[in-house]
N, C-alpha and C positions, 0 to 999 in steps of 0.2 A: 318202703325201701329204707332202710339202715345207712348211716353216713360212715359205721364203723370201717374202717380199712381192711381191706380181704386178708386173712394170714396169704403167704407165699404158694404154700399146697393148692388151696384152693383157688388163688388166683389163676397161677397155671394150667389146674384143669379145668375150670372157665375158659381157657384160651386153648387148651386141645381141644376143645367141644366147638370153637367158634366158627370152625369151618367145614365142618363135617362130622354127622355123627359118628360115635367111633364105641366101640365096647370094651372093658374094661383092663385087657393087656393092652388093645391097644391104647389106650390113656393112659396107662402107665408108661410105657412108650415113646409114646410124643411129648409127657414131661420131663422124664430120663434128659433126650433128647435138646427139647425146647431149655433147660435146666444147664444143658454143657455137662450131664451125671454128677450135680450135686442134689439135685433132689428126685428120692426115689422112693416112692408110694408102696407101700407095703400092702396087702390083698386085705387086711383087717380094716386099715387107717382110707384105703380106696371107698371098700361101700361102704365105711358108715357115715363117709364126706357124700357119697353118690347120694342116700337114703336122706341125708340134712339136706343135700340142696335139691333134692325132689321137693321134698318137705316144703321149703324155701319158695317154692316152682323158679325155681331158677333154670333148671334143666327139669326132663322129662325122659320117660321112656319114648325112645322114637322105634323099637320093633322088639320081638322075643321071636327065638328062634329058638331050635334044637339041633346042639350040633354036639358028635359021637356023645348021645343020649344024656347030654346035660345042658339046661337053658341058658341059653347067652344072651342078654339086652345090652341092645346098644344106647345109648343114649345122645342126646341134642339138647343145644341150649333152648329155654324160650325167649319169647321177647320182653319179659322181666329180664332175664340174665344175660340178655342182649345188654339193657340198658344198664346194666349192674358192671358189668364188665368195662364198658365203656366210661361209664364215669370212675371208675379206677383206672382205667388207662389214660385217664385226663389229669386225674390229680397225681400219678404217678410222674407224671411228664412234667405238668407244673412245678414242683419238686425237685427234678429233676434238672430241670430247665436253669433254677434259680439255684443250685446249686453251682450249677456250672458258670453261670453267670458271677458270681459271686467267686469263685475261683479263678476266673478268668480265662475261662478255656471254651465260652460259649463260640466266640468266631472261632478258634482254631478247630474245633472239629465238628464244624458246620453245624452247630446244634440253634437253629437258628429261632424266628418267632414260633408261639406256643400256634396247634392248630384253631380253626375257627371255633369258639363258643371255650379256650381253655385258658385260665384263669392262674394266674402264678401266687 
């Protein structure tokens, strides 16, 4: 596993994929969405991030279907991209954390200690 920081695209669609799998509008969709519509996945920039992070085994095909007679895969994280996800949502927070800290706004908007096992 790589320490590099996830660009923003990808981190997102690691986090639409974290709860369910989902196929490819809708992962667009859920990062639209998840994003507030500042970021939006283009059908080119989608699978050839889908294809890297299969690559990656980060995620996986979880099914292929036929639907009005063109194949649709859905996709799922694995437990690599569990744990990849995860320690980006740790170091993001830590970051985060100390940032505000450092600003002084960590008590005023409850941004309180980092979770268990997260490192500032």
């Amino acid at each position: 596993m790589t320490d590099r920081p996830l660009q923003e695209p990808t981190l997102l669609l690691l986090t639409a994929l974290s709860d369910q799998p989902r196929h490819g509008y809708a992962i667009v969709q859920e990062v639209l969405a998840m994003s507030g519509g500042r970021v939006r996945l283009r059908t080119g920039t989608l699978y050839a991030a889908l294809d890297r992070l299969v690559g990656e085994e980060l995620i996986e095909v979880h099914r292929e279907e036929v639907v009005d007679g063109r194949l649709r895969r859905s996709y799922t994280l694995t437990g690599e991209g569990r744990v990849r996800l995860a320690a980006e949502a740790e170091r993001l927070y830590a970051t985060a954390r100390e940032a505000r800290r450092r600003l002084g706004l960590a008590d005023r908007l409850g941004f309180g200690p980092a979770p268990k096992g997260a490192t500032a």
